[in-house]
C-alpha positions in Angstrom: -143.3 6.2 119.4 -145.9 3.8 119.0 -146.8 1.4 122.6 -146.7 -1.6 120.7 -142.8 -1.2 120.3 -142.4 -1.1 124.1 -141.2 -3.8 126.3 -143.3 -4.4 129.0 -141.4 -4.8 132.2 -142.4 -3.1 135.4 -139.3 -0.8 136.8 -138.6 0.1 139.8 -136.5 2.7 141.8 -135.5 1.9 145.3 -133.8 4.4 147.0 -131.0 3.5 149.7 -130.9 4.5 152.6 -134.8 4.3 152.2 -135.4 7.4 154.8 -137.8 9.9 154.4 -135.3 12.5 154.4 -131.6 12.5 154.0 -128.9 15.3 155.1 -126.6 17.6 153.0 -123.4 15.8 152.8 -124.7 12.3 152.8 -124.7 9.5 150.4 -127.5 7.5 148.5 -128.2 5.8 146.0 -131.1 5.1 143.9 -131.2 1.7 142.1 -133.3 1.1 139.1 -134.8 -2.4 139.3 -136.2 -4.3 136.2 -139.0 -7.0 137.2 -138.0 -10.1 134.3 -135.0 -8.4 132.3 -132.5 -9.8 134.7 -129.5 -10.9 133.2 -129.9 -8.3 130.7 -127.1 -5.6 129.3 -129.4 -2.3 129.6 -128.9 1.0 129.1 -130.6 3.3 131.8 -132.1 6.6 131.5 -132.7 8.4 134.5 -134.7 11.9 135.2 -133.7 14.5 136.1 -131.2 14.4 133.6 -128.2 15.9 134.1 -124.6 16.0 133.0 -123.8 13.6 135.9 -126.7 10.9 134.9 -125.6 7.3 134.9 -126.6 5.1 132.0 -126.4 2.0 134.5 -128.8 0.5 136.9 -127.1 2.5 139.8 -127.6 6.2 140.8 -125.5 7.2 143.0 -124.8 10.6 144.3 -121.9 11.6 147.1 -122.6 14.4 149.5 -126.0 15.4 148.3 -127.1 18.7 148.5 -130.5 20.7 148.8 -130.4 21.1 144.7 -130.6 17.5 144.8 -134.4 17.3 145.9 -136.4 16.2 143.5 -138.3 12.9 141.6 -136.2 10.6 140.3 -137.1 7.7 138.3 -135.3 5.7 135.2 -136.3 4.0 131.6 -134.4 1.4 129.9 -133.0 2.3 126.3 -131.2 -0.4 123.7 -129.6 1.9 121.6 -131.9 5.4 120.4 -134.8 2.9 121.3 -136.9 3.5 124.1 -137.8 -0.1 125.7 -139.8 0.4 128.4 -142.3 3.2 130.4 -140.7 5.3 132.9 -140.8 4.0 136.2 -143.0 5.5 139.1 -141.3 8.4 140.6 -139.4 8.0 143.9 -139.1 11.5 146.2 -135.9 12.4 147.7 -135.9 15.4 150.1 -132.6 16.6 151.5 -132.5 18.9 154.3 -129.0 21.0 155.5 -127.2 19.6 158.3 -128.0 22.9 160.4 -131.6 21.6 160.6 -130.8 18.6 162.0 -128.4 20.5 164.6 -131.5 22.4 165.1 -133.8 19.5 165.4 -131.0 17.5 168.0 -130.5 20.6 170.0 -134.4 21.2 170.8 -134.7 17.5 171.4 -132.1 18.1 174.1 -133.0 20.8 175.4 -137.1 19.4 175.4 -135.6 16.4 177.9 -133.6 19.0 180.1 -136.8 20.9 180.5 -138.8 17.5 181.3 -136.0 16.7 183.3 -136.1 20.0 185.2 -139.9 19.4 186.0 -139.7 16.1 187.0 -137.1 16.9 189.6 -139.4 19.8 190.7 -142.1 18.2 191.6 -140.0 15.1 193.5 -139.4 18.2 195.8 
């Protein structure tokens, strides 16, 4: 495909909630955002493909999972046409909710330890 047949409008993904990770089980949802095409009837493309991929502006994915980690980012399409460049990638990392039992738990058990010392030395 030649460049000169591309539509140049800068795309962008935005992934909600915007945390640096997410846990199994939760949702998100990644929107692609066209800078000037608003108001426009696009189709999407969105990597990684798979046999769940939207062709709209909205990504949205119900009780992710680790095999969800990944880069995503989307194209706009009219037709076989490709319109525009892919977007920048946008990282989501999904951890399993026994880490974050694991993470909670030492953080609890790091302010009964504090705890304990503090009342030690008040002796």
């Amino acid at each position: 495909m030649r460049n000169k047949e591309l539509v140049y409008f800068k795309l962008t993904v935005i992934l909600q909630p915007n945390w640096p990770v997410v846990y199994s089980g939760e949702t998100i949802s990644l929107r692609c955002e066209i800078e000037g095409g608003e108001g426009t009837q696009w189709t999407y493309e969105w990597r990684p493909t798979n046999r769940n991929s939207p062709t709209s502006s909205e990504y949205r994915i119900d009780r992710v999972s680790e095999s969800d980690n990944g880069e995503y980012s989307c194209m706009v399409r009219e037709g076989d046409r490709q319109l525009t460049e892919w977007s920048d990638a946008v990282t989501l990392t999904v951890r399993c909710e026994s880490d974050l039992e694991t993470v909670l738990l030492l953080d609890f058990s790091m302010k009964q330890f504090t705890s304990v010392i503090s009342d030690h030395r008040n002796v």
